[in-house]
DOKE-64534 format. One line per field, with one value per residue: residue number from 1; residue in one letter; x, y, z of N, C-alpha, C in turn. Coordinates in nm, 3 decimals. Layout:
# residues N
n c(NUM ...)
res c(A ...)
nX c(X ...)
nY c(Y ...)
nZ c(Z ...)
caX c(X ...)
caY c(Y ...)
caZ c(Z ...)
cX c(X ...)
cY c(Y ...)
cZ c(Z ...)
This chain:
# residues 141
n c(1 2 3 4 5 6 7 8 9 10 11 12 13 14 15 16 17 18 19 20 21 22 23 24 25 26 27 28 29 30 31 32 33 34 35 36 37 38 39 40 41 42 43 44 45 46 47 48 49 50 51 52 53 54 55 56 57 58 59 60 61 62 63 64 65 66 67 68 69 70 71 72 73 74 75 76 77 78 79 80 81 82 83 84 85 86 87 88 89 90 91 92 93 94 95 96 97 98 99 100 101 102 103 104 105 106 107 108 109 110 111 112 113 114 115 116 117 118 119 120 121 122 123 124 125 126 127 128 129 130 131 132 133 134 135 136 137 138 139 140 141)
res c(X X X X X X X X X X X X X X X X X X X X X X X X X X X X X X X X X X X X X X X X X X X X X X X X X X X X X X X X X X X X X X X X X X X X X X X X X X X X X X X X X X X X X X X X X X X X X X X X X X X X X X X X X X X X X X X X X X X X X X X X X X X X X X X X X X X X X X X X X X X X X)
nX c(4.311 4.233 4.286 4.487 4.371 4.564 4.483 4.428 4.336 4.020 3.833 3.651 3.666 3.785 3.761 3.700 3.990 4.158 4.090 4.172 4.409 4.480 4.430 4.616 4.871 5.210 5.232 5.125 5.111 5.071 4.930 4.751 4.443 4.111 4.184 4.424 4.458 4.253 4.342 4.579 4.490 4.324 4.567 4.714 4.641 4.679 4.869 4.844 4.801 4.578 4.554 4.343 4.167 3.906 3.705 3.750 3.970 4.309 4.590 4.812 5.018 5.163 5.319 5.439 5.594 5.742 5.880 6.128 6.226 6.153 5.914 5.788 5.531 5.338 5.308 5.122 4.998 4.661 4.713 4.655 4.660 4.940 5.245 5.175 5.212 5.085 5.237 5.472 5.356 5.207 5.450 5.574 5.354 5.382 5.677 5.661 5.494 5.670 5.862 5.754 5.718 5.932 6.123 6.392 6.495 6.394 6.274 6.203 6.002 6.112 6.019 6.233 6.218 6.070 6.087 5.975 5.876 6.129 6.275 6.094 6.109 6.416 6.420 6.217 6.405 6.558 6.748 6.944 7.021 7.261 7.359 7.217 6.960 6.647 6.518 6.241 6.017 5.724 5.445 5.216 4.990)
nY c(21.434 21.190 20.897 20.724 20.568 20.321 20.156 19.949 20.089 20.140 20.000 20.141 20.396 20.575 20.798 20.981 21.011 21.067 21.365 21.387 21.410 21.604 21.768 21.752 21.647 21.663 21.824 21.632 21.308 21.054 20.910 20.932 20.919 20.779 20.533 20.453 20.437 20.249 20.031 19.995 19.926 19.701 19.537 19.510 19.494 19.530 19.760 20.040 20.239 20.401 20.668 20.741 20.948 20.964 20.860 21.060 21.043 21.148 21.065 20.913 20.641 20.491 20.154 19.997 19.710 19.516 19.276 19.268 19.542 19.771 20.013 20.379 20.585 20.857 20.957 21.156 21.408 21.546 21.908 22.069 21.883 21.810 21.677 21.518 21.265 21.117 21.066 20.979 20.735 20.608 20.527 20.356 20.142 20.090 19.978 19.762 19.643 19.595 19.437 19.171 19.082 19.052 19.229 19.464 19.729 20.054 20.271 20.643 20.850 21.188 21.497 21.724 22.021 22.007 22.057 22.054 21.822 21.682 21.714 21.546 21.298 21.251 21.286 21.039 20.884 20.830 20.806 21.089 20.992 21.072 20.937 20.868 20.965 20.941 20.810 20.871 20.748 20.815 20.572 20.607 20.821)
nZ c(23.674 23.417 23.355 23.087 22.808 22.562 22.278 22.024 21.668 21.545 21.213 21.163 21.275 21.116 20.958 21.195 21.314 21.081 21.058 21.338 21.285 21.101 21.248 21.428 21.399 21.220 20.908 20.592 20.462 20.192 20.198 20.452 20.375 20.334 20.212 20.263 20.536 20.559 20.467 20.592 20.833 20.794 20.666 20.888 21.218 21.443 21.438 21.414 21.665 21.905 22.143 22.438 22.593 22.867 22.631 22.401 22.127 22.187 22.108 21.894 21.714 21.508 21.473 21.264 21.172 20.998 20.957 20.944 21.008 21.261 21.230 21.304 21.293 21.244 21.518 21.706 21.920 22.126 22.031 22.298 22.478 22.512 22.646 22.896 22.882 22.720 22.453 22.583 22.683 22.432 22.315 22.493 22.485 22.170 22.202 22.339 22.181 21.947 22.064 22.137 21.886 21.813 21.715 21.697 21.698 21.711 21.467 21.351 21.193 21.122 21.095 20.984 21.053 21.246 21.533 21.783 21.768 21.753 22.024 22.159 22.060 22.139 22.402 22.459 22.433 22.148 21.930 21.674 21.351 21.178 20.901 20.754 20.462 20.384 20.109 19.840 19.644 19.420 19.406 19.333 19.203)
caX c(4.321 4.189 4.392 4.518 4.426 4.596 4.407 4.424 4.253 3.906 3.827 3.515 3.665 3.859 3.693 3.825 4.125 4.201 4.009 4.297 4.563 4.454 4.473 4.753 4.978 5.263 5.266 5.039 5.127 5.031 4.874 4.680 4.313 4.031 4.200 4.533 4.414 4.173 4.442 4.667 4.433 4.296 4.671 4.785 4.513 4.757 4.991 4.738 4.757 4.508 4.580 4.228 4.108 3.738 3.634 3.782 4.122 4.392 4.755 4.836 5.115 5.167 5.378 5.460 5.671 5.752 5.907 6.296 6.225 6.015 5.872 5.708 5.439 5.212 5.317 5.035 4.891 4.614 4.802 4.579 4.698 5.094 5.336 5.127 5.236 5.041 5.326 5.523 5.231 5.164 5.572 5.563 5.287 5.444 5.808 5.606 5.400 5.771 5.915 5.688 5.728 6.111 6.172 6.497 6.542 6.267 6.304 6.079 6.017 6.046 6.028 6.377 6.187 5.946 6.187 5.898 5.885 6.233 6.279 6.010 6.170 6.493 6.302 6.196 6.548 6.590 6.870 6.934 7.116 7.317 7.450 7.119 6.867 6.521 6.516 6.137 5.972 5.597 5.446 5.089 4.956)
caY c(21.399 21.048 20.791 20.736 20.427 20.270 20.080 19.909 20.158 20.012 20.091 20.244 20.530 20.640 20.948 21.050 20.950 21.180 21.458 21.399 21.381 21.748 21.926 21.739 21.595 21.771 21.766 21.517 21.224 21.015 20.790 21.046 20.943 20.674 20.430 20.420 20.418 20.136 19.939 19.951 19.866 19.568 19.448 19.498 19.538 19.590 19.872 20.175 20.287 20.483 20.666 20.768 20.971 20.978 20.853 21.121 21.029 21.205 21.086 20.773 20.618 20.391 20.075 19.899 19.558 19.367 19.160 19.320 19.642 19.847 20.194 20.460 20.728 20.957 21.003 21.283 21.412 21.661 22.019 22.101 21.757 21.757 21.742 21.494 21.130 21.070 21.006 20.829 20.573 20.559 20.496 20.184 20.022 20.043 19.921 19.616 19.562 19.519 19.326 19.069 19.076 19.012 19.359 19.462 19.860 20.123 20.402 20.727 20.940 21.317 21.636 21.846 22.136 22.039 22.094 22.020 21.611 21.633 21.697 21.485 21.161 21.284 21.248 20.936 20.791 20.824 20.969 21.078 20.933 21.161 20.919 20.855 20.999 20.891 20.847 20.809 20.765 20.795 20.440 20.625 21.002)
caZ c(23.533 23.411 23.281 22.880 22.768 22.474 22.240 21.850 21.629 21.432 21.098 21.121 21.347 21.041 20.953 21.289 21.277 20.972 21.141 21.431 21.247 21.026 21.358 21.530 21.352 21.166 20.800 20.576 20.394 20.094 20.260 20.483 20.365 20.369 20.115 20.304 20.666 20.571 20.382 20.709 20.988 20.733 20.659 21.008 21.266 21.556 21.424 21.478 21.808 21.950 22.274 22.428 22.758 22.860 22.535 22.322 22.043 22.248 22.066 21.771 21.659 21.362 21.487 21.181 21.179 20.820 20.965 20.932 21.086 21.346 21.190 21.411 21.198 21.253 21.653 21.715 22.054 22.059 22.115 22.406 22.580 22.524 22.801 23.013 22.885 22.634 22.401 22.618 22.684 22.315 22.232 22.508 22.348 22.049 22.193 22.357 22.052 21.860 22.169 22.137 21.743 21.787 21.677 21.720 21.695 21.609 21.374 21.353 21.043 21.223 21.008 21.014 21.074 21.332 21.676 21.902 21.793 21.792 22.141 22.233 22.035 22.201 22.543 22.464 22.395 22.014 21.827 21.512 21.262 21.004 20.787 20.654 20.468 20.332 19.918 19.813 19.468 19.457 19.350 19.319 19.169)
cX c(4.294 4.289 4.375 4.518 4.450 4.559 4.431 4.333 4.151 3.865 3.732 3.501 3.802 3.880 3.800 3.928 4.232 4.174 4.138 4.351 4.609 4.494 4.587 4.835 5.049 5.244 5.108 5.153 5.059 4.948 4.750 4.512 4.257 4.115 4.334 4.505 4.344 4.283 4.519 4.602 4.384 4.427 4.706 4.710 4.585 4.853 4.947 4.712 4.666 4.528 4.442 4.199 3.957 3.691 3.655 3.951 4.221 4.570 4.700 5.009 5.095 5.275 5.373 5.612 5.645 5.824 6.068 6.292 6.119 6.011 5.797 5.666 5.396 5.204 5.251 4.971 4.827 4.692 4.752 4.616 4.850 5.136 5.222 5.171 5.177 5.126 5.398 5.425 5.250 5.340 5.601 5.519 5.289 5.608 5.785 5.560 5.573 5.854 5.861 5.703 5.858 6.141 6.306 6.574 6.402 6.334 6.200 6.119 5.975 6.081 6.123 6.322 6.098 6.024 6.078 5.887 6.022 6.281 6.198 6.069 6.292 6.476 6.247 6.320 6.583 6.683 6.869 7.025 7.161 7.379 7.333 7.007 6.770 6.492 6.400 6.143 5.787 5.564 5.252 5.031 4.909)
cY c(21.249 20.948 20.782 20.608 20.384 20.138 20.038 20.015 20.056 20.097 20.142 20.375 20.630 20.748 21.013 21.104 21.023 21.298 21.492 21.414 21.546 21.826 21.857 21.707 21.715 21.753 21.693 21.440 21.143 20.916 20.829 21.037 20.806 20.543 20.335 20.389 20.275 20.030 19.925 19.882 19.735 19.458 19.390 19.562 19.596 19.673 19.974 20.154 20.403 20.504 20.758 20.819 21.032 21.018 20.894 21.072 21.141 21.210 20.937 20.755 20.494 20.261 19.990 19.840 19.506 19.298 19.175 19.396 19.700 19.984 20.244 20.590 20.759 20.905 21.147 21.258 21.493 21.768 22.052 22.001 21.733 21.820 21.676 21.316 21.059 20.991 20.931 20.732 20.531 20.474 20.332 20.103 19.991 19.980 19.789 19.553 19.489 19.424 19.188 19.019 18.967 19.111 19.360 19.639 19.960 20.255 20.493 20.785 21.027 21.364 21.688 21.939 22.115 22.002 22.037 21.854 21.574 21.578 21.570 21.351 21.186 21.242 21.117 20.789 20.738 20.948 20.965 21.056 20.975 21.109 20.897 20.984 20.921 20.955 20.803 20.860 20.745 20.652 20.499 20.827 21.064)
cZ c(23.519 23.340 23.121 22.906 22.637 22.418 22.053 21.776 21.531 21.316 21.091 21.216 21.291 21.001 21.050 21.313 21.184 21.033 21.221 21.373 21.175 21.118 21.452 21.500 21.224 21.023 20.729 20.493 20.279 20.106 20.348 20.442 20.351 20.323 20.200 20.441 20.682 20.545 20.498 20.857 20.919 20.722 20.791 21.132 21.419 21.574 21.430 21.580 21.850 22.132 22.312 22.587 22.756 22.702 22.428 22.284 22.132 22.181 21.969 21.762 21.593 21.417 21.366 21.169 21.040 20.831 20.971 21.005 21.174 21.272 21.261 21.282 21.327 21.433 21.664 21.812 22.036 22.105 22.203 22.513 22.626 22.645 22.939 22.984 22.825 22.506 22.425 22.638 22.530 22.270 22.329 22.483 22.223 22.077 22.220 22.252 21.933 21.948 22.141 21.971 21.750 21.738 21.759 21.770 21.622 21.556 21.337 21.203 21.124 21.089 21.050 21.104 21.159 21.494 21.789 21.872 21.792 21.907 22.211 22.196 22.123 22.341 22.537 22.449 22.216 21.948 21.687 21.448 21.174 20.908 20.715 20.611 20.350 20.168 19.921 19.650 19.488 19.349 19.263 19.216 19.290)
């Protein structure tokens, strides 16, 4: 098997990127298409992770830092790949990338209902926190 290497994602392999995310990742989000993808790798060019073996998108994760907190998205491997370390690679270059920040603690957004990223954050050393939960308001249509 060849090595995963972890890399900054670029914006003109966005397309992609969405593409991945349709067939691997759980769920979508609001954010989920050209406008938003572009808008995050332009603000913050080092918080899209791309995890990559011979050439082909393999796993992502979203490392975003504002400066108070660490956030972890859109953690997606392809399903044909999981269960080889793809995720853990992708979750140390995002704990280094907030190390170096001054980050302090990271926090994931998992789905209740999706048991298989549970485990796997679980496995990575993240627990869950029941006194909270996540109030949104949409800012957009």
């Amino acid at each position: 098997m060849t090595e995963i290497r972890v890399r900054r994602a670029a914006l003109d392999e966005m397309p992609d990127l969405l593409a991945f995310w349709a067939r691997s990742a759980e769920g979508t989000s609001i954010t989920d298409d050209p406008d938003g993808v572009a808008r995050l790798i332009t603000r913050d060019p080092e918080a899209l992770l791309v995890a990559e073996r011979d050439g082909a998108v393999v796993g992502t994760v979203i490392a975003g830092y504002d400066g108070w907190r660490c956030h972890l998205y859109r953690l997606a491997v392809d399903p044909g790949q999981r269960r080889q370390g793809i995720a853990t690679a992708l979750l140390a270059a995002a704990e280094e990338r907030f190390a170096v920040l001054g980050g302090r603690r990271g926090d994931a957004m998992v789905l209740q209902a999706n048991e298989q990223a549970q485990y796997a954050w679980r496995a990575a050393g993240y627990v869950r926190e029941e006194q909270w939960r996540r109030w949104v308001k949409p800012l957009a249509p």
